[in-house]
N, C-alpha and C positions, 0 to 999 in steps of 0.2 A: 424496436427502438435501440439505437446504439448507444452506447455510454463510456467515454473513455476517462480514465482515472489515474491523474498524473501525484505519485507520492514519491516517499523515501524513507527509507525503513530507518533512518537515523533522524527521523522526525517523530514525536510524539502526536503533533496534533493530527497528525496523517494516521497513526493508528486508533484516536477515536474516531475520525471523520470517517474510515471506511468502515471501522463498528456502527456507528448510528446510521447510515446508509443501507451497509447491510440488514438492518431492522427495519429501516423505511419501504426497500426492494423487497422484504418478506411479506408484509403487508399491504403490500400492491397489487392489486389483480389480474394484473397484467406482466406479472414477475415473470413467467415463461414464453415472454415474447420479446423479454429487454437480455441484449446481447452487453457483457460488461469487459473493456478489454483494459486491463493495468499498462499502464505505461510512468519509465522510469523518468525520476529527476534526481538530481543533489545539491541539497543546499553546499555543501562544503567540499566540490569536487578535486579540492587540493590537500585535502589534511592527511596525511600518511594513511598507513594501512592501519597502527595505534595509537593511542595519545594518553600519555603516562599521565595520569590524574584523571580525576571522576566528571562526569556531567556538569556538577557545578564548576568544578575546574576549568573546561572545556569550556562553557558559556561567559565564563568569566574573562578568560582568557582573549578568547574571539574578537566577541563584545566589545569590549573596554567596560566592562562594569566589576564593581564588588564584587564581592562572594557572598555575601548578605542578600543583595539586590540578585544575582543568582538563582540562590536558593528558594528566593519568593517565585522566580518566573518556575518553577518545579515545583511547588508547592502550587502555583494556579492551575497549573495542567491536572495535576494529581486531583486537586477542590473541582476541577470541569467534568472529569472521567468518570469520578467516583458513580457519579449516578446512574450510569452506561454500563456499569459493571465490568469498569478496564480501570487497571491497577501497575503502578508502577513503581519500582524500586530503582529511584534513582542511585543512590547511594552506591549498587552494584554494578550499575550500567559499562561496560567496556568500550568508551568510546572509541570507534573503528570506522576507516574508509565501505562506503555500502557499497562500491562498485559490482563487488565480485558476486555479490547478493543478485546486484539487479542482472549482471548476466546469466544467474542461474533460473529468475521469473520467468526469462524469456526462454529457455530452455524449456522451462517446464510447459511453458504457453507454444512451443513447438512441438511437444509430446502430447498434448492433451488441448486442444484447437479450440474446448469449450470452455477453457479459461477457467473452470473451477479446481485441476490442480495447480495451477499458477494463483488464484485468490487464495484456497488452504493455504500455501505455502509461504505466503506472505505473512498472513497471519501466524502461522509459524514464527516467523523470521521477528516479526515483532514481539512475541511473546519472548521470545530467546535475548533477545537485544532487553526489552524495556524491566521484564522481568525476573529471567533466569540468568542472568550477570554470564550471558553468553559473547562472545566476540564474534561478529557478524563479516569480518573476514577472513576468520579461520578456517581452511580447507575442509578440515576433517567435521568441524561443528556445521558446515552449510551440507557437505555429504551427507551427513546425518539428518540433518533434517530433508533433505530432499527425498531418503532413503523411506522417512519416516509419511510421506506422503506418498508412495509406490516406485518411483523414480528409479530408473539402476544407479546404482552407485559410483559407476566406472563410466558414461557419458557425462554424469551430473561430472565428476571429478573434471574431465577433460571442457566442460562448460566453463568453469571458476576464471579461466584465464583465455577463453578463447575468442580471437581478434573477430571473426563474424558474427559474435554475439555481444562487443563490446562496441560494433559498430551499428547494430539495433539500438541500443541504449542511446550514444549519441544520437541517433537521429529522431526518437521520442524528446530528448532533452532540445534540438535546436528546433522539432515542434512546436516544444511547449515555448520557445522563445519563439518564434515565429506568430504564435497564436499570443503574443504580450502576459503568457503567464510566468510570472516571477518567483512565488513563493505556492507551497503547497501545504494542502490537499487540494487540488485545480481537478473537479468535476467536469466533466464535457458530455451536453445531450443533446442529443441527432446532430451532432457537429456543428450546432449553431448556440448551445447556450451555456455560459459559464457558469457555475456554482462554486465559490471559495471558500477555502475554511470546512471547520470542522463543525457546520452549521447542525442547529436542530432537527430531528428526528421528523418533527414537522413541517420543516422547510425543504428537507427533502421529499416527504412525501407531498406536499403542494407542486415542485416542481416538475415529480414526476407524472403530477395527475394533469396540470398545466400542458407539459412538453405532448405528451401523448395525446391529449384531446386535440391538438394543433396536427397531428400528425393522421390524427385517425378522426376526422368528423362525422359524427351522427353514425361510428361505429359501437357497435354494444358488446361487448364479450357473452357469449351463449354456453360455449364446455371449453375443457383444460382445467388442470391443476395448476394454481401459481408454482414455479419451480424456486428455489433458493440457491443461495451460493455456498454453502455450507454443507451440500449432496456432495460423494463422492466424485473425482471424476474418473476421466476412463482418459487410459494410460496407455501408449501407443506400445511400439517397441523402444522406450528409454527408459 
């Protein structure tokens, strides 16, 4: 079963909705049969590369709202997460263009075809952005994390800015308009069913017990180990 996974590492809800997915996909018994391919979006594909002020600055800004009314929409994320065991420090957040991010996912998902060092590294990239008051278009800070998931340092570098990987990107983004998805975390199973938001643990594993019985009738799983996304993966020549 194929699973396409349309985020953006300058999204919050998109880093709990592939956490609690990711939990769903572990406890699924049929984890080592569901192929998971990340595919980019952005919400704010025009805002510089930084933006002098904080998250609530940024939302406020946008928006047209308060800095009050702000800070409530980041304190809900935070009040949603908590339980999932995803943590955010708004406060340090550097808010940054994710472009150069998403051309490095696919980079990584060029080196590594089984797509789990492109999921590590995402999750990286979020923990750095939501967490570690990293800038997620800074060169040297995405090198290092790519570095930090086996990557060489010297392709990832030359990935940051490079035109045939910023034209994958696009064409995941005018998919995802093509397929009327607007906002993310936009789930996609066996190419035919949508899952939005950063739904429950449960709703994902319903869905995935649903999509697969449709796909696999009066099939029974007999041997295999469920596989996760969270295994090492194997790292070409980059």
């Amino acid at each position: 079963m194929h699973i396409d996974i349309w985020s953006d590492i300058a999204c919050p809800w998109c880093f709990l909705g592939l956490t609690r997915f990711a939990t769903a996909l572990a406890r699924f018994e049929h984890a080592d049969q569901v192929e998971v391919r990340l595919r980019s979006f952005q919400l704010d594909p025009g805002l510089p590369e930084s933006f002098d002020g904080t998250e609530v600055d940024y939302l406020a800004a946008t928006k047209g709202i308060g800095v009050d009314v702000a800070r409530r929409m980041t304190a809900q994320v935070a009040a949603a997460a908590a339980p999932d065991g995803v943590a955010y420090d708004f406060d340090s957040v550097q808010v940054a263009n994710s472009r150069r991010a998403h051309r490095l996912l696919h980079h990584a998902r060029q080196c590594d075809p089984s797509g789990r060092v492109a999921w590590n590294l995402e999750l990286a990239l979020f923990r750095a952005h939501f967490n570690e008051g990293m800038s997620i278009a800074e060169p040297g800070i995405l090198v290092g994390l790519a570095a930090s998931q086996g990557l060489d340092p010297g392709p990832a570098l030359a990935a940051l800015d490079s035109r045939l990987l910023d034209e994958a990107v696009a064409k995941d983004i005018a998919l995802a308009t093509s397929m009327g998805i607007r906002g993310v975390p936009a789930f996609v199973l066996a190419e035919k069913y949508v899952l939005s938001g950063a739904q429950p643990v449960a709703a994902f594993e319903a869905a995935l017990a649903r999509v697969w019985g449709e796909l696999h009738p009066g099939v029974q799983r007999l041997v295999g180990v469920p596989g996760g996304l969270d295994s090492p993966g194997q790292v070409g020549n980059c």
